[in-house]
C-alpha positions as CSV (number, residue, x, y, z in Angstrom):
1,X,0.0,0.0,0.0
2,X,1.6,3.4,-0.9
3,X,1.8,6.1,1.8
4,X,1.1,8.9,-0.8
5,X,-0.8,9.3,-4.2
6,X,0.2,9.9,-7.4
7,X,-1.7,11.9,-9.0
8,X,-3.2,11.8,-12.9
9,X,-3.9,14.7,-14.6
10,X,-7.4,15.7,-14.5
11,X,-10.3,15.7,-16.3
12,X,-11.0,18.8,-17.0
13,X,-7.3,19.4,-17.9
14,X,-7.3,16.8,-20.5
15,X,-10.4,17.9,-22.4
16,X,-8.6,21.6,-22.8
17,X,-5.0,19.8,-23.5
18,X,-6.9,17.8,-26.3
19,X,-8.1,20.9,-28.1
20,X,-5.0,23.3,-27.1
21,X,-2.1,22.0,-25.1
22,X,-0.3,24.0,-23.1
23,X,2.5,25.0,-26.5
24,X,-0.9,26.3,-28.2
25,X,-1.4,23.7,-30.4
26,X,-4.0,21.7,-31.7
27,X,-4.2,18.0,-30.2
28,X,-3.4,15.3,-33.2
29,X,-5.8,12.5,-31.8
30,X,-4.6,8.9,-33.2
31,X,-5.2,5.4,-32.8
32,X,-3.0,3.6,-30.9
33,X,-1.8,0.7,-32.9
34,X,0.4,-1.0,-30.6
35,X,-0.2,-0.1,-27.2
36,X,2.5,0.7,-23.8
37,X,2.4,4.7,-24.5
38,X,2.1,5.7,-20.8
39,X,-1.1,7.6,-20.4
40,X,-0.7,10.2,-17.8
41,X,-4.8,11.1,-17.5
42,X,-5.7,7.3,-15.9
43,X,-1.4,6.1,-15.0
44,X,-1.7,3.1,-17.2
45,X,-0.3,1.8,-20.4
46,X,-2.5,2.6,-23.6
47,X,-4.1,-0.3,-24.8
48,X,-3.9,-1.5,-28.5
49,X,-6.9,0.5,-30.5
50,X,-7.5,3.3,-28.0
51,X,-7.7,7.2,-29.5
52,X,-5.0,8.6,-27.8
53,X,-2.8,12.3,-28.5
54,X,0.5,13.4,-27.5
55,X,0.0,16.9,-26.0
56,X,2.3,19.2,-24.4
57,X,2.0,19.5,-20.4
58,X,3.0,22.2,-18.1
59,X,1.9,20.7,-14.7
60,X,3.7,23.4,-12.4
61,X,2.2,26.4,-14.5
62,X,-1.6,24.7,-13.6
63,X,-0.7,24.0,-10.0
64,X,0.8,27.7,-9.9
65,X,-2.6,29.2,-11.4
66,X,-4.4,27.7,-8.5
67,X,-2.0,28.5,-5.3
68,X,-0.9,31.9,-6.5
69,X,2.7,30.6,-6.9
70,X,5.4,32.0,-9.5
71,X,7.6,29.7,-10.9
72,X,9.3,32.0,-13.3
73,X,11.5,30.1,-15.4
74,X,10.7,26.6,-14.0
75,X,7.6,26.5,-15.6
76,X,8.3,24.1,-18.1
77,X,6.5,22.0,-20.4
78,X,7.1,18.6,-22.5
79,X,4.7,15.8,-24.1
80,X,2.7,13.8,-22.5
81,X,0.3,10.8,-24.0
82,X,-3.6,11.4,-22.9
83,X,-6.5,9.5,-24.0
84,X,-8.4,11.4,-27.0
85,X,-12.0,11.4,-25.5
86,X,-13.8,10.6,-22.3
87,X,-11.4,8.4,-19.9
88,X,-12.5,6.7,-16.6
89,X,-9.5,8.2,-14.6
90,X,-6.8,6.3,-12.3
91,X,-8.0,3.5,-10.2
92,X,-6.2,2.8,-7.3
93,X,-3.6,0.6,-7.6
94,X,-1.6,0.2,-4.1
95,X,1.6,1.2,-6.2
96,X,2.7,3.9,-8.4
97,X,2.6,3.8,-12.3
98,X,5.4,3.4,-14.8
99,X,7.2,1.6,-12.3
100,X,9.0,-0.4,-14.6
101,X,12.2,-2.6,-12.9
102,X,15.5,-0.6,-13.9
103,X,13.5,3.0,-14.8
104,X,15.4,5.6,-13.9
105,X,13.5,8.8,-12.5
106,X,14.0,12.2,-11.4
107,X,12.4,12.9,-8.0
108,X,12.0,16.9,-8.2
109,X,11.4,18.7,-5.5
110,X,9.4,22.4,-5.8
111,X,8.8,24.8,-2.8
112,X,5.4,26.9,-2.6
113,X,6.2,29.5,-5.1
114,X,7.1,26.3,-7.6
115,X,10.6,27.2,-7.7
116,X,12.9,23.6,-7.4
117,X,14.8,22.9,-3.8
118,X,15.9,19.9,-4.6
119,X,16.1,16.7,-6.6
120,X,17.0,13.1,-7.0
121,X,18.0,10.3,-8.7
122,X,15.6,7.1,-8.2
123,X,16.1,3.8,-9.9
124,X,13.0,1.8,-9.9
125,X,14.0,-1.6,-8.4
126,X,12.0,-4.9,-8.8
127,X,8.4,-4.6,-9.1
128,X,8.1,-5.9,-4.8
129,X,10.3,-3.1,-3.7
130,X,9.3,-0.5,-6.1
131,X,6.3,0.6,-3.6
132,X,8.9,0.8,-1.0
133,X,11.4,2.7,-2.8
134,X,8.6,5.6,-4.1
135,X,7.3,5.8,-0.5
136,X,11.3,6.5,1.1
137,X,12.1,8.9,-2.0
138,X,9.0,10.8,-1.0
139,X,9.0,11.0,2.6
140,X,12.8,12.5,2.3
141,X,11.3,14.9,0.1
142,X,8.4,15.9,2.1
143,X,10.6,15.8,5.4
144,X,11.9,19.8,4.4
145,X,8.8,21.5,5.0
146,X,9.8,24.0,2.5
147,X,8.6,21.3,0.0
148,X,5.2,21.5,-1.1
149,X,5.2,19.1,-4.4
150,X,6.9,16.6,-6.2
151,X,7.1,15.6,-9.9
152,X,8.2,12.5,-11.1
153,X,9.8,12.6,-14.3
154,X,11.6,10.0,-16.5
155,X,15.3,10.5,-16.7
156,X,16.2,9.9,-20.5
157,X,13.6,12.1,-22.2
158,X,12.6,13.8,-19.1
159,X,8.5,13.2,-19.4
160,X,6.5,14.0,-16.6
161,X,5.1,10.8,-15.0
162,X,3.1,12.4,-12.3
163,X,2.8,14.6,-9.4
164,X,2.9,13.9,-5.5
165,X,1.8,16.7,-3.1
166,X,2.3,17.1,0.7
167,X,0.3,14.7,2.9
């Protein structure tokens, strides 16, 4: 069982992203022919036939819009894979997603005005510790109270996986 949730991104978010991402552009829907792109609206792998679009994200921009914070120039944005059209959202799991064995991550650490305080290197172990090794990455985090928020992002291409906020 996981001490603290990962986060998809919403609903509401992924019905604007599919008309205008966060770059301005126009969402390119497709059908996923072949399945494993790592949907970031429900934290699963696509399946083989879904509509799916690759959509350019700025999570800490949205968070900031809500809490009044001012990241300045760590607002950044990259692709993520959504699902096209109406999707049933994450169901809980009791682990976190794109936990693949051998994944490498960046555990990034962001204070309240979204500016970063921190970060780390976390390599996913085998799939029975993986829970484990999420949970200690984020309660080091979390343990500076000057942290209010952590993304998860892959190391190679640097794609947001998903967000983690205080307890």
């Amino acid at each position: 069982m996981t001490t603290y949730e990962a986060r998809p991104i919403e609903p509401e978010v992924v019905r604007r992203l599919c008309r205008n991402d966060d770059a301005g552009h126009a969402a390119e829907p497709f059908t996923d022919g072949e399945g494993g792109a790592p949907l970031r609206c429900c934290l699963r792998p696509s399946e083989p036939g879904e509509r799916i679009a690759l959509v350019s994200y700025a999570p800490l921009r949205r968070w900031a819009t809500r809490t009044g914070a001012r990241p300045g120039a760590y607002d950044e944005q990259g692709p993520v894979f959504v699902h096209a059209g109406e999707c049933a959202g994450a169901e809980p799991s009791g682990g976190y997603p794109f936990a693949h064995p051998g994944a490498l991550r960046t555990v990034r650490m962001y204070d309240a005005e979204g500016r970063i305080v921190g970060g780390r290197l976390l390599e996913v172990p085998d799939a029975a510790l993986a829970t484990e090794a999420y949970d200690r990455a984020f309660s080091e985090a979390f343990a500076d109270p000057g942290v209010a928020l952590v993304h998860v992002r892959a190391l190679g291409y640097g794609c947001f996986q998903f967000e983690v906020r205080r307890p």
